[in-house]
C-alpha positions, -999 to 999 in steps of 0.1 A, spaced: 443 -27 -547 422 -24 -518 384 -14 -511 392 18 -501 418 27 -531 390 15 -557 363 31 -537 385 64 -540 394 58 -578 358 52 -586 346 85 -569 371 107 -589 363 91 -622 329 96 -613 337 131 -608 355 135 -638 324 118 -657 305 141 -641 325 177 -649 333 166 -687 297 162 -693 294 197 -675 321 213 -698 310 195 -728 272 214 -718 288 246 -716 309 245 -743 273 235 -766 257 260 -752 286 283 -756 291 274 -791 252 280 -800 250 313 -784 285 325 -802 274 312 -837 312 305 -841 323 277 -868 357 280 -852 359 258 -825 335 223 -841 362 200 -845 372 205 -805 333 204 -797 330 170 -816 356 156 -796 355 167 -761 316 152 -770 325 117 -788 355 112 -760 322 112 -734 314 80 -740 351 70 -728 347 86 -695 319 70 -690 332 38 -699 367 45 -671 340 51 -646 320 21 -651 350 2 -649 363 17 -620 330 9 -596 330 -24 -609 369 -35 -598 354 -11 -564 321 -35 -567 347 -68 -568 375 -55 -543 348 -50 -515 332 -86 -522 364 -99 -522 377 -81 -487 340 -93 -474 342 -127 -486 377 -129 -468 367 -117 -436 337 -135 -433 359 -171 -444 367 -181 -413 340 -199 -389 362 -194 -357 355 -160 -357 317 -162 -361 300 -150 -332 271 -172 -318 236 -162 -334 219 -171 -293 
């Protein structure tokens, strides 16, 4: 995997993260408003699975984190191609 392919899986799990907590809002709020018993069981899960989002995403920035130290690290490993600091 490279920086850019983790940088890009990170932003769309963050993006996901970010619209599940959305729809889980809504769907709370939804739910509240309606006074409905019928849908619970589908509430409770879309908000317990949250915390696994969360988790992918956190993952995903930190292989993104690694990849770009590592493609840094690489590049920089070299002293031939240094250029002189005078």
């Amino acid at each position: 995997m490279t920086a850019h392919t983790a940088t890009t899986f990170a932003r769309h799990l963050g993006r996901l993260l970010c619209l599940h907590l959305a729809l889980a809002m809504v769907c709370t709020a939804a739910f509240t408003v309606r006074g409905g018993h019928s849908h619970r069981t589908a509430l409770y899960a879309l908000w317990a699975a949250l915390p696994l989002t969360g988790v992918a995403w956190a993952l995903a920035r930190a292989a993104e984190k690694r990849e770009s130290r590592r493609e840094r690290d690489a590049s920089t490993a070299d002293p031939t191609d240094w250029t002189s600091a005078a």
